[in-house]
TORKOL-4160 file (C-alpha; in steps of 0.2 Angstrom, whole numbers, padded with zeros to 4 digits, m for minus):
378
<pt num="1" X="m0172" Y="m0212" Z="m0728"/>
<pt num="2" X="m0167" Y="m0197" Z="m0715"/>
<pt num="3" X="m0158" Y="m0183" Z="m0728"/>
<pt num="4" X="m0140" Y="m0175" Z="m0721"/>
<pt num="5" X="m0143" Y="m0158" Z="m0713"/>
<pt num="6" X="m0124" Y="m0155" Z="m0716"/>
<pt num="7" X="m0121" Y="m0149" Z="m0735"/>
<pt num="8" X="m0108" Y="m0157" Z="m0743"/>
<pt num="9" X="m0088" Y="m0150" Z="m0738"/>
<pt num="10" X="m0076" Y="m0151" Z="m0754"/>
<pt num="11" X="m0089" Y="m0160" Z="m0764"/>
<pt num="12" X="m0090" Y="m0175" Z="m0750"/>
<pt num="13" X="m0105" Y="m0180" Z="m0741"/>
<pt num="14" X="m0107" Y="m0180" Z="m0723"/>
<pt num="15" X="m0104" Y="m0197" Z="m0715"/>
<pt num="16" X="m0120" Y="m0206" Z="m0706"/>
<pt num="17" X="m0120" Y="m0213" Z="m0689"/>
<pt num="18" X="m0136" Y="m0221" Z="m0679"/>
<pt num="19" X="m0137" Y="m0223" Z="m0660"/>
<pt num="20" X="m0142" Y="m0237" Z="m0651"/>
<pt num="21" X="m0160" Y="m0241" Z="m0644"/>
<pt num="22" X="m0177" Y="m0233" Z="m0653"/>
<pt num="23" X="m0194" Y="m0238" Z="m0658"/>
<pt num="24" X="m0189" Y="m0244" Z="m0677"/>
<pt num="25" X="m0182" Y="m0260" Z="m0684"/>
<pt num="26" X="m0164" Y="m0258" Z="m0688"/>
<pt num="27" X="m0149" Y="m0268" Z="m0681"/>
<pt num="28" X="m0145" Y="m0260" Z="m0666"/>
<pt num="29" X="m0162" Y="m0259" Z="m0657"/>
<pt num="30" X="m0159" Y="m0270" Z="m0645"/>
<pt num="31" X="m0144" Y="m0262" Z="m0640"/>
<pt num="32" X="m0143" Y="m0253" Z="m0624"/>
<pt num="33" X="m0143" Y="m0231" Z="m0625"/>
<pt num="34" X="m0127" Y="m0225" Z="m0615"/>
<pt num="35" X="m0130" Y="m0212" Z="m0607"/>
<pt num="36" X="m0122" Y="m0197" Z="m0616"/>
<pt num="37" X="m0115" Y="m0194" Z="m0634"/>
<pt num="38" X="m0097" Y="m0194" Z="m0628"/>
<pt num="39" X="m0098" Y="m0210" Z="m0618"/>
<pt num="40" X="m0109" Y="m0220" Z="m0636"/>
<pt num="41" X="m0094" Y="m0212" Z="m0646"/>
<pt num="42" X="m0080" Y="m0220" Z="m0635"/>
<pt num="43" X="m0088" Y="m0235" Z="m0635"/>
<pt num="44" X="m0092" Y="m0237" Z="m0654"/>
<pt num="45" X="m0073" Y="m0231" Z="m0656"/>
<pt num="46" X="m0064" Y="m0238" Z="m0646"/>
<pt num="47" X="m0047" Y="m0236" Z="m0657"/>
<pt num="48" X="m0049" Y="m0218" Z="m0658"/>
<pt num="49" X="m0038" Y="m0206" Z="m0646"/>
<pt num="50" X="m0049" Y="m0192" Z="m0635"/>
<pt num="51" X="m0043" Y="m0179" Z="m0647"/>
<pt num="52" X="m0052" Y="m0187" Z="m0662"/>
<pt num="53" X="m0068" Y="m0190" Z="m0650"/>
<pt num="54" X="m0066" Y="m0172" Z="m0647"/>
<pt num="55" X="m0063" Y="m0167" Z="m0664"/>
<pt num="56" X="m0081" Y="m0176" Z="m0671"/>
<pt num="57" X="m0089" Y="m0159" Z="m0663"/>
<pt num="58" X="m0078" Y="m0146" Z="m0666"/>
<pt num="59" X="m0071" Y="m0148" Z="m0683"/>
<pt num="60" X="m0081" Y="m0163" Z="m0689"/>
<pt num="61" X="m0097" Y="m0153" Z="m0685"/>
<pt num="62" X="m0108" Y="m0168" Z="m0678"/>
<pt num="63" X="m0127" Y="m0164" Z="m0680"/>
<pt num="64" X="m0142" Y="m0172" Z="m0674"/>
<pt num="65" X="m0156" Y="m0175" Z="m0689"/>
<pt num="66" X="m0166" Y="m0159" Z="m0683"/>
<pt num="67" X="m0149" Y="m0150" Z="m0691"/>
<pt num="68" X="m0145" Y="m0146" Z="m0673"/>
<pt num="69" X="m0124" Y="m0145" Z="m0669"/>
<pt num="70" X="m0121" Y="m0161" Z="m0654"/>
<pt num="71" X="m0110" Y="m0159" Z="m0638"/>
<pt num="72" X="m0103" Y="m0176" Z="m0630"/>
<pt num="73" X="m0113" Y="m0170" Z="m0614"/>
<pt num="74" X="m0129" Y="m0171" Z="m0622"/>
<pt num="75" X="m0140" Y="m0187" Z="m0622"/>
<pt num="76" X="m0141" Y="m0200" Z="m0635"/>
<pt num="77" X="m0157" Y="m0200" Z="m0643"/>
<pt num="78" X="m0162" Y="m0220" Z="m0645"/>
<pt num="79" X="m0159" Y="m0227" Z="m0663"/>
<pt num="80" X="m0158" Y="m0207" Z="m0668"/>
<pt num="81" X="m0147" Y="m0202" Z="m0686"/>
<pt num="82" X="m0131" Y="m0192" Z="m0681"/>
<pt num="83" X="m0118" Y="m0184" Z="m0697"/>
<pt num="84" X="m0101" Y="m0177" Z="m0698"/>
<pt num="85" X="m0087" Y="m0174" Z="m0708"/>
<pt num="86" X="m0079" Y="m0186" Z="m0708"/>
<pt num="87" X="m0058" Y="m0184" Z="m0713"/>
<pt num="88" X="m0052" Y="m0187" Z="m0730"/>
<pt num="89" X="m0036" Y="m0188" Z="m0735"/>
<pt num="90" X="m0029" Y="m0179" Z="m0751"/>
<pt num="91" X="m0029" Y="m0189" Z="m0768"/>
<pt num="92" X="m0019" Y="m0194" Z="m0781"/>
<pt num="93" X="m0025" Y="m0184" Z="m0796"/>
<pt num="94" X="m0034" Y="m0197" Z="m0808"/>
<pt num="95" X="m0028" Y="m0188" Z="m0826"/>
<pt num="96" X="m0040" Y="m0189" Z="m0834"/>
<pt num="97" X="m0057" Y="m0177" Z="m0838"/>
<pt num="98" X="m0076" Y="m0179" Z="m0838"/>
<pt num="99" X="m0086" Y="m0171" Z="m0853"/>
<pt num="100" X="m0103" Y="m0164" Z="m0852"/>
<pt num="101" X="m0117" Y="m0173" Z="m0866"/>
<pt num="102" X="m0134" Y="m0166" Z="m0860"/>
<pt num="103" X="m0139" Y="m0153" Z="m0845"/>
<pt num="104" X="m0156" Y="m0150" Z="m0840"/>
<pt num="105" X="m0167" Y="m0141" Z="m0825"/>
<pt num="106" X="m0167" Y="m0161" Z="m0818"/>
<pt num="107" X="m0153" Y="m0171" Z="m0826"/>
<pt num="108" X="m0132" Y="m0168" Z="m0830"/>
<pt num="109" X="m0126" Y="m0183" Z="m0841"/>
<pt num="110" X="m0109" Y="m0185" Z="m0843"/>
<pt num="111" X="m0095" Y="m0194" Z="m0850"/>
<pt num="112" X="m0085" Y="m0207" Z="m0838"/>
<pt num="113" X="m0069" Y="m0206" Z="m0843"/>
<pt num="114" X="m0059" Y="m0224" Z="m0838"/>
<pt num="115" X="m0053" Y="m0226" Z="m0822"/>
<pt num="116" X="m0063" Y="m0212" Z="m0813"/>
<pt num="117" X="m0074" Y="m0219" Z="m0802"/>
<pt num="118" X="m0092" Y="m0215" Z="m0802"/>
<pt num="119" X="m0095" Y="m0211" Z="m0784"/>
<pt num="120" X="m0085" Y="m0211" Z="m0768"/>
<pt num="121" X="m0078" Y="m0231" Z="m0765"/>
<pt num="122" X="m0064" Y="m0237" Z="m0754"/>
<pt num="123" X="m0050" Y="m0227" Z="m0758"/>
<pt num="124" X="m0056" Y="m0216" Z="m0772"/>
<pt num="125" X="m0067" Y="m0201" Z="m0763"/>
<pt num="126" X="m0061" Y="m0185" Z="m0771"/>
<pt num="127" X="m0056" Y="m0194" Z="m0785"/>
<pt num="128" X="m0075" Y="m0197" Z="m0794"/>
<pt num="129" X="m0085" Y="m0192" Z="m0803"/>
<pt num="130" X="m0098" Y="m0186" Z="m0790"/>
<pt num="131" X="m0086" Y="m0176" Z="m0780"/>
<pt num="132" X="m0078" Y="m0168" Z="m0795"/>
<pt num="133" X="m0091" Y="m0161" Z="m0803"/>
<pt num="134" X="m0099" Y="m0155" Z="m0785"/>
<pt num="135" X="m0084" Y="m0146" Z="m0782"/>
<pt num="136" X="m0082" Y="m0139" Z="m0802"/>
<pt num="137" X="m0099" Y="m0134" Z="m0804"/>
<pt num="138" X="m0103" Y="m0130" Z="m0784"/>
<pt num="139" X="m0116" Y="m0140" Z="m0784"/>
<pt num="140" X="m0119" Y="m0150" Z="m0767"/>
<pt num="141" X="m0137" Y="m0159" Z="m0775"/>
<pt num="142" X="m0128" Y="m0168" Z="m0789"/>
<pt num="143" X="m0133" Y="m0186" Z="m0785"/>
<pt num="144" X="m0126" Y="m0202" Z="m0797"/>
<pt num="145" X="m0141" Y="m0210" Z="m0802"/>
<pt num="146" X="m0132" Y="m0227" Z="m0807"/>
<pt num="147" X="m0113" Y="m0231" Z="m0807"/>
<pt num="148" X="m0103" Y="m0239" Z="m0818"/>
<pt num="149" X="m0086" Y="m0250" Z="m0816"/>
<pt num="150" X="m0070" Y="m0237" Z="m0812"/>
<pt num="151" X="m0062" Y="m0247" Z="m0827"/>
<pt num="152" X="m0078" Y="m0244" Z="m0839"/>
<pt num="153" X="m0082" Y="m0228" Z="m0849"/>
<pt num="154" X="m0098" Y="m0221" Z="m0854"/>
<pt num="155" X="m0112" Y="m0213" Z="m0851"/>
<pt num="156" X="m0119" Y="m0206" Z="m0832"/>
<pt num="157" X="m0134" Y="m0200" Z="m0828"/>
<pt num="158" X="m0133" Y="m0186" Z="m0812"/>
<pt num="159" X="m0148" Y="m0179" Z="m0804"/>
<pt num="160" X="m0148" Y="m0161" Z="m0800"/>
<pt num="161" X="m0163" Y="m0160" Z="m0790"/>
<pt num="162" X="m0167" Y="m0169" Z="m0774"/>
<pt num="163" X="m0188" Y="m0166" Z="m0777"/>
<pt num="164" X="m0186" Y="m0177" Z="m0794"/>
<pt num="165" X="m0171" Y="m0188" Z="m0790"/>
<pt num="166" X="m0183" Y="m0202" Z="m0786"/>
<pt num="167" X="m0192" Y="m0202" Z="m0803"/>
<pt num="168" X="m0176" Y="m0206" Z="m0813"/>
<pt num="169" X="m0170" Y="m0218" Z="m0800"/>
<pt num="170" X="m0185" Y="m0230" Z="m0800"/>
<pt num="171" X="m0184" Y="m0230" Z="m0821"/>
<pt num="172" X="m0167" Y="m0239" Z="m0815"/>
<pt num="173" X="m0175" Y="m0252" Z="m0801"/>
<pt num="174" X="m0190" Y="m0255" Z="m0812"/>
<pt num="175" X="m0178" Y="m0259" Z="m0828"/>
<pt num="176" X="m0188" Y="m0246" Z="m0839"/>
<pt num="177" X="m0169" Y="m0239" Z="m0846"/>
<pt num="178" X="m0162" Y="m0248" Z="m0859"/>
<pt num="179" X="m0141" Y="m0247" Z="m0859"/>
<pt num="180" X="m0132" Y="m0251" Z="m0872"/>
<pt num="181" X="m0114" Y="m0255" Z="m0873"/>
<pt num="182" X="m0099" Y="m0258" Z="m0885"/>
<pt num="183" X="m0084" Y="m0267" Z="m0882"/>
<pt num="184" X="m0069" Y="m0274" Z="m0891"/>
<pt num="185" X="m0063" Y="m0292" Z="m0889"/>
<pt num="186" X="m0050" Y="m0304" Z="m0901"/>
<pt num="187" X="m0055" Y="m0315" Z="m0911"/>
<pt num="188" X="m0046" Y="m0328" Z="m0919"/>
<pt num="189" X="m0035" Y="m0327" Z="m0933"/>
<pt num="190" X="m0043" Y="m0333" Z="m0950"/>
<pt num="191" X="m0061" Y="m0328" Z="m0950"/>
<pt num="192" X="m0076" Y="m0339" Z="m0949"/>
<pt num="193" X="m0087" Y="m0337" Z="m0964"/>
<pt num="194" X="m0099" Y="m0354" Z="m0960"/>
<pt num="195" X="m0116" Y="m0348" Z="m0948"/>
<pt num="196" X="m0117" Y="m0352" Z="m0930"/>
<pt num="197" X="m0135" Y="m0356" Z="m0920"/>
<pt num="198" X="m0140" Y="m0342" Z="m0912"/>
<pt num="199" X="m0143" Y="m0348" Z="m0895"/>
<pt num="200" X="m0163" Y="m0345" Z="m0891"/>
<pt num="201" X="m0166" Y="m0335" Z="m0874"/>
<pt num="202" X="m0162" Y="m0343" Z="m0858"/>
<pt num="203" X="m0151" Y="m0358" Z="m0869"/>
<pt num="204" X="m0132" Y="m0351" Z="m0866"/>
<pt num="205" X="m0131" Y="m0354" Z="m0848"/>
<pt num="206" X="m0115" Y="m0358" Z="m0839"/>
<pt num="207" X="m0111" Y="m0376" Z="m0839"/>
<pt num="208" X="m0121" Y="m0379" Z="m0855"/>
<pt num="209" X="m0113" Y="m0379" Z="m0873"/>
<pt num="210" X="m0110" Y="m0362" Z="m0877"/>
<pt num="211" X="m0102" Y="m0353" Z="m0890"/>
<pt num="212" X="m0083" Y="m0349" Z="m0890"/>
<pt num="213" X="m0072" Y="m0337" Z="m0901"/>
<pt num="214" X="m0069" Y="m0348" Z="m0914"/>
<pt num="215" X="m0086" Y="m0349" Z="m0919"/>
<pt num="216" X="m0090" Y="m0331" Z="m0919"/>
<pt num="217" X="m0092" Y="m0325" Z="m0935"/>
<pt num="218" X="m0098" Y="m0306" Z="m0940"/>
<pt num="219" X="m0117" Y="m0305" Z="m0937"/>
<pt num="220" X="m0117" Y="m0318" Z="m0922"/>
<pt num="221" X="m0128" Y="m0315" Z="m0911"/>
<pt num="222" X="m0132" Y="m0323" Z="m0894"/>
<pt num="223" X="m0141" Y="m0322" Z="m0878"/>
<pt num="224" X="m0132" Y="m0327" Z="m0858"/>
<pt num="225" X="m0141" Y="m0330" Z="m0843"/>
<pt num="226" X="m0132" Y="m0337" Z="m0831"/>
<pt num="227" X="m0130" Y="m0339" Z="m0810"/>
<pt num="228" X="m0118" Y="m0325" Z="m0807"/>
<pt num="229" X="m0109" Y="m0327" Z="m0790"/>
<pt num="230" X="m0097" Y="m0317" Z="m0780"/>
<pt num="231" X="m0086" Y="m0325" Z="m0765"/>
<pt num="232" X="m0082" Y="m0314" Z="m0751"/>
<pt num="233" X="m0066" Y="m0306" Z="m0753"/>
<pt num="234" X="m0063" Y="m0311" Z="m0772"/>
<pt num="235" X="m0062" Y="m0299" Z="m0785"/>
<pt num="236" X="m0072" Y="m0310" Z="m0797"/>
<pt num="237" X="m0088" Y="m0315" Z="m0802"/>
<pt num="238" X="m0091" Y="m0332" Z="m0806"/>
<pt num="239" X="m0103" Y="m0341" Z="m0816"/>
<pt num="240" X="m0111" Y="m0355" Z="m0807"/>
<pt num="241" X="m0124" Y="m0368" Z="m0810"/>
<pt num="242" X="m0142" Y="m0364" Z="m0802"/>
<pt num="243" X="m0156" Y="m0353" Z="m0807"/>
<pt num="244" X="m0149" Y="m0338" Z="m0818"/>
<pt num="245" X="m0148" Y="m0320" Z="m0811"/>
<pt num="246" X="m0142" Y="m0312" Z="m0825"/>
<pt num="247" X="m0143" Y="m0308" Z="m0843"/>
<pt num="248" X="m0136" Y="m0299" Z="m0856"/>
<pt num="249" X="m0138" Y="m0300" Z="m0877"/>
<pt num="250" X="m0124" Y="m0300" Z="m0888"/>
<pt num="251" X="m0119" Y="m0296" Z="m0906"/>
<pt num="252" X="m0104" Y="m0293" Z="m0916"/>
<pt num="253" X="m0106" Y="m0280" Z="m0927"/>
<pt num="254" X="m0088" Y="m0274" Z="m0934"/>
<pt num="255" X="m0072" Y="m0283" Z="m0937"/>
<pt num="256" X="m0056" Y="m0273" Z="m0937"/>
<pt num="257" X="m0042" Y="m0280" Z="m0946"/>
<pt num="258" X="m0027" Y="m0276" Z="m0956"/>
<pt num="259" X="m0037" Y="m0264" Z="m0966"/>
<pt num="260" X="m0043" Y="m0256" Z="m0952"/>
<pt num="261" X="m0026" Y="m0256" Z="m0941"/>
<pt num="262" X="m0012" Y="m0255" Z="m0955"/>
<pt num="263" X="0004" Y="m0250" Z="m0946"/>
<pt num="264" X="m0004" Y="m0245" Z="m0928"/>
<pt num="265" X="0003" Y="m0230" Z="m0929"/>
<pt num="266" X="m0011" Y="m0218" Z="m0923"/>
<pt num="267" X="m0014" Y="m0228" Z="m0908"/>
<pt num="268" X="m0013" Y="m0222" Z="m0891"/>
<pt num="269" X="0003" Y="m0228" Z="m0884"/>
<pt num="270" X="0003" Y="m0240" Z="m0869"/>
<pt num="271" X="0009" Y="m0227" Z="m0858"/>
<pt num="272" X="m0007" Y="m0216" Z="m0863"/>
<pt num="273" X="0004" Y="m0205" Z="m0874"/>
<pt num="274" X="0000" Y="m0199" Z="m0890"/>
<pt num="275" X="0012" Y="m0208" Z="m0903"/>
<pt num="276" X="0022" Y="m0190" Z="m0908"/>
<pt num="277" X="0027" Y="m0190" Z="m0889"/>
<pt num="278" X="0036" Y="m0206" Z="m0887"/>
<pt num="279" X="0053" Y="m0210" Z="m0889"/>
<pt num="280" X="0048" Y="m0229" Z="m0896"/>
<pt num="281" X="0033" Y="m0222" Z="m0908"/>
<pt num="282" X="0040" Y="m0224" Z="m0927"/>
<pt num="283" X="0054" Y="m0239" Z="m0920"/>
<pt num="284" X="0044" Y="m0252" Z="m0910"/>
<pt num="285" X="0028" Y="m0257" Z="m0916"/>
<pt num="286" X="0021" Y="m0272" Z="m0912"/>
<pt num="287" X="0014" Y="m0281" Z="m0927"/>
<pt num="288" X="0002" Y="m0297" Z="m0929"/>
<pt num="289" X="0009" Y="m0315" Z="m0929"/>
<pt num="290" X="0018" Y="m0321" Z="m0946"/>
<pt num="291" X="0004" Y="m0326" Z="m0959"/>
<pt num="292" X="m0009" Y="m0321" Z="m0946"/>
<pt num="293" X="m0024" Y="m0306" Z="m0945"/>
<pt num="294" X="m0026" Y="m0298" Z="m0931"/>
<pt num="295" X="m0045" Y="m0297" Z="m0931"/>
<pt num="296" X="m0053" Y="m0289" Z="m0918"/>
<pt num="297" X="m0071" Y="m0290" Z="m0913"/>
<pt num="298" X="m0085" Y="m0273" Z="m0910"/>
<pt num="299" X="m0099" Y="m0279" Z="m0900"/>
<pt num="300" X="m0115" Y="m0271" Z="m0895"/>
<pt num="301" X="m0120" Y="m0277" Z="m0879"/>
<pt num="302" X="m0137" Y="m0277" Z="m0870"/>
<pt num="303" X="m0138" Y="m0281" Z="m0851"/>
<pt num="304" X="m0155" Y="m0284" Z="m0844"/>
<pt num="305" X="m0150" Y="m0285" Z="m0827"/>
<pt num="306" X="m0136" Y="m0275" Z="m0818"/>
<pt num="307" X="m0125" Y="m0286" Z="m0808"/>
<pt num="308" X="m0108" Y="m0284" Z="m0805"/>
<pt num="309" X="m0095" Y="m0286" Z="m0818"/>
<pt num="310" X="m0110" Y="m0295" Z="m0829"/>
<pt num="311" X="m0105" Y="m0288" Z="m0847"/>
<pt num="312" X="m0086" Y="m0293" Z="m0843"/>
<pt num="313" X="m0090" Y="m0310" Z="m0837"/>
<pt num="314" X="m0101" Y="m0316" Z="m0849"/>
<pt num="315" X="m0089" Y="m0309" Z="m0862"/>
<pt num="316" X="m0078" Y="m0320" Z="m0854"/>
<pt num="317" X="m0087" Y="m0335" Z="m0854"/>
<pt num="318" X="m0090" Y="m0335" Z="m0874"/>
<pt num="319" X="m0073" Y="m0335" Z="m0874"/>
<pt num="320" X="m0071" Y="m0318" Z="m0880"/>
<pt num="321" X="m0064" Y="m0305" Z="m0866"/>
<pt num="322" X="m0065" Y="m0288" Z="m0868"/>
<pt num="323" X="m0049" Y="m0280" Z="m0872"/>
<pt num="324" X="m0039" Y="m0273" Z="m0856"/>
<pt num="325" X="m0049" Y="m0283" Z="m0843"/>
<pt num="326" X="m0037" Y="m0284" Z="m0830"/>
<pt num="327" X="m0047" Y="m0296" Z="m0819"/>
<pt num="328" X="m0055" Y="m0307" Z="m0833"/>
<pt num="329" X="m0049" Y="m0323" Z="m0837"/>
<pt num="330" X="m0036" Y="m0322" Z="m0824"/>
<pt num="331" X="m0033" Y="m0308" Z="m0813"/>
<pt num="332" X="m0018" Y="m0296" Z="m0815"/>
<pt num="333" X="m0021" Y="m0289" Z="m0798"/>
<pt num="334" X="m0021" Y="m0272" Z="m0805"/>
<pt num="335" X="m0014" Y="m0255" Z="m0800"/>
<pt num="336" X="m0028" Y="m0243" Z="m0801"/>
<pt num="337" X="m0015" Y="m0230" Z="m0805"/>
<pt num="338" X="m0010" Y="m0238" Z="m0819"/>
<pt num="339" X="m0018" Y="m0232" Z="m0835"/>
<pt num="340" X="m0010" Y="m0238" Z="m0848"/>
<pt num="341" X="m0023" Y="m0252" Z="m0853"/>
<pt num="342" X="m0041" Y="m0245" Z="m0851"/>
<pt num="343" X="m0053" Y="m0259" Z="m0852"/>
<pt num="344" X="m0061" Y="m0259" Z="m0871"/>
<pt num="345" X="m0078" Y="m0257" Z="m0862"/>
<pt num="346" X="m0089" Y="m0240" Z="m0866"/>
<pt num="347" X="m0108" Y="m0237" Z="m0861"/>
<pt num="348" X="m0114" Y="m0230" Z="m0877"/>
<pt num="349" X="m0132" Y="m0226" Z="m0876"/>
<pt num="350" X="m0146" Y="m0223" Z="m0866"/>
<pt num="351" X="m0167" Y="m0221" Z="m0869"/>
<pt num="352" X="m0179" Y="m0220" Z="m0859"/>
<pt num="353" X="m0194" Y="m0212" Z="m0856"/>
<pt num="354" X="m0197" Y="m0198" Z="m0845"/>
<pt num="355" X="m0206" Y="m0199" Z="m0830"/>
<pt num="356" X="m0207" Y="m0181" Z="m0829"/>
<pt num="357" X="m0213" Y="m0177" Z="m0847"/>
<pt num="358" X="m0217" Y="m0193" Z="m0854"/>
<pt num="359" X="m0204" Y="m0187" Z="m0869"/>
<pt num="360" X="m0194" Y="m0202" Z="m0878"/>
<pt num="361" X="m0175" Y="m0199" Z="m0871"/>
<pt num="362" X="m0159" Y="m0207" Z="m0878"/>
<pt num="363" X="m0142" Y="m0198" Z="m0876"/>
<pt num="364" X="m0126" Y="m0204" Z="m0884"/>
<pt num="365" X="m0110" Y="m0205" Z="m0878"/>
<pt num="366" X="m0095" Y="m0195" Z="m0887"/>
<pt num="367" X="m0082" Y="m0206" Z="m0884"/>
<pt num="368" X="m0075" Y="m0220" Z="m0893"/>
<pt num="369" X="m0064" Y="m0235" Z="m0889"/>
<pt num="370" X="m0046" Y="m0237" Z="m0894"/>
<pt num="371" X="m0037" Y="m0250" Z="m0890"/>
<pt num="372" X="m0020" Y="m0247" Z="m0885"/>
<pt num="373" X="m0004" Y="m0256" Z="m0894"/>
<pt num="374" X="0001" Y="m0268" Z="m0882"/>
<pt num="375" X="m0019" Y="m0274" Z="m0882"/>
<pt num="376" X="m0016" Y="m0277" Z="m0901"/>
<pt num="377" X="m0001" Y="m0287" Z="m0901"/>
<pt num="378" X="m0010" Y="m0305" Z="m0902"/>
């Protein structure tokens, strides 16, 4: 892929364009070459005023791939890779902070803190961690080598160097990192103490017999593979009947109940407040249920593919979802500025073996989950 000859401008890369005609397959091949830049500009944006055309070589500093600055007089060079700035408009400060785990000459890990996303998506482009940390530690080559959900925490590995970016990125396409995961999720009231089958590899598939929450009792363990399957212009994933494309290993490994969560009263409150600081913090706790126990679950979670939303919709689909999910079982149609709920979901481990050094690497995330008040009140 042709590399940007325009660095980065506040920590946002330049924008990629690619004319019509040329010798390589790509979908405008076929397309006719106008006869200048100005007149292929006009025509690709139509909606655009003459000012803005005009603007795309003056401010927006459009370059040809050789790094050479473009006038709307010179030719179009057939299915050739045009960049510029393209115009961002300021953010909404996300509040929250993104700690450092690991730095070396190749690699930055960091924390995720919820709802910062990983990389510039839709309406969040300052605001993620990309951007940030470009523009915090003036560093234009810092690269996300995976991503994570906006609503999920954890670990996120960066590359620092463009000359061994693809090394740790193919770990990632060839599966050779293994991501672990803990999230929260009720469970019912009274505890289970009888033993559940564990479902053997490929057995807990949607639309089969599968385990559900009342059945899960500390130490269950079980594997998902299912069809996973996102509509067009629907926020959730669903799992469908057909040849699974996903899979992910689950175990329960901790139960919180009244022992653990006595009073609540060190728990964040819902408005992301510590307890000290709100007016309602010692006069309006919720509490469990009369002669119930609010018992809620720890999992480890194992994904051996990465498909969208996987962990959350096969939580969902044991019948266990995480804590905070605002789209799974039913979606809240969320605000993303609202942060009073993070999603009980943290990516708490990663090992793999350096391509580099061949040297055994796991890191381990810092943070820890805490469900918030509201998310307790079951």
């Amino acid at each position: 892929m042709a590399r940007s000859p325009l660095p980065p401008r506040e920590g946002i890369s330049a924008t990629r364009l690619r004319a019509p005609g040329g010798a390589g397959m790509h979908p405008r091949m076929h397309q006719p070459v106008p006869p200048s830049v100005g007149a292929w500009l006009r025509a690709d944006f139509p909606d655009a005023s003459e000012d803005e055309i005009l603007d795309l070589t003056a401010t927006r500093e459009l370059t040809a791939e050789d790094g050479s600055r473009v006038s709307l007089e010179d030719p179009v060079i057939p299915g050739g890779f045009y960049w510029f700035h393209r115009y961002v408009p300021p953010e909404e400060r996300v509040p929250v902070e993104i700690g450092i785990v690991h730095e070396d000459e190749h690699l930055l890990v960091v924390d995720k803190p919820h709802f910062l996303a990983s990389t510039p998506n839709g309406r969040f482009v300052r605001e993620c961690v990309v951007t940030r940390m470009r523009v915090e530690r003036d560093d234009p080559d810092l690269v996300a080598i995976h991503r994570l959900d906006r609503v999920t925490a954890g670990l996120l590995l960066l590359s620092k160097r463009p000359e061994t970016r693809g090394a740790y990125q193919t770990l990632f396409q060839n599966r050779r990192i293994r991501k672990t995961y803990r999230a929260l999720a009720a469970l019912p009231p009274a505890p289970v103490s009888a033993p559940v089958p564990q479902p053997v590899d490929g057995a807990d598939r949607a639309g089969s017999q599968t385990t559900t929450a009342a059945e899960v009792p500390l130490g269950w363990a079980a594997c998902r593979t299912t069809l996973l399957h996102k509509e067009s212009g629907d926020r959730q994933v669903r799992e469908v009947p057909g040849p699974p494309n996903s899979r992910t290993e689950a175990r329960l490994v901790r139960i919180l109940g009244e022992a653990d969560l006595p009073t609540f009263a060190d728990l964040p409150t819902d408005d992301g407040l510590p307890p000290s600081t709100n007016p309602q913090a010692d006069g309006d706790l919720p509490t469990a249920p009369t002669g119930a126990t609010p018992r809620i679950g720890e999992f480890e979670l194992t994904p051996h593919t990465g498909r969208t939303h996987q962990l959350r919709v096969h939580m969902n689909g044991w019948g266990t979802p995480i804590l905070g999910d605002p789209v799974y079982p039913v979606d809240l149609g969320p605000d993303p500025y609202d942060l009073s709920s993070p999603l009980q979901l943290l990516a708490s481990r990663l090992e793999f073996r350096d391509p580099l050094t061949g040297e055994g690497r796991v890191f381990d995330s810092r943070l820890s989950l805490r469900p918030t008040r509201s998310q307790l009140a079951i």
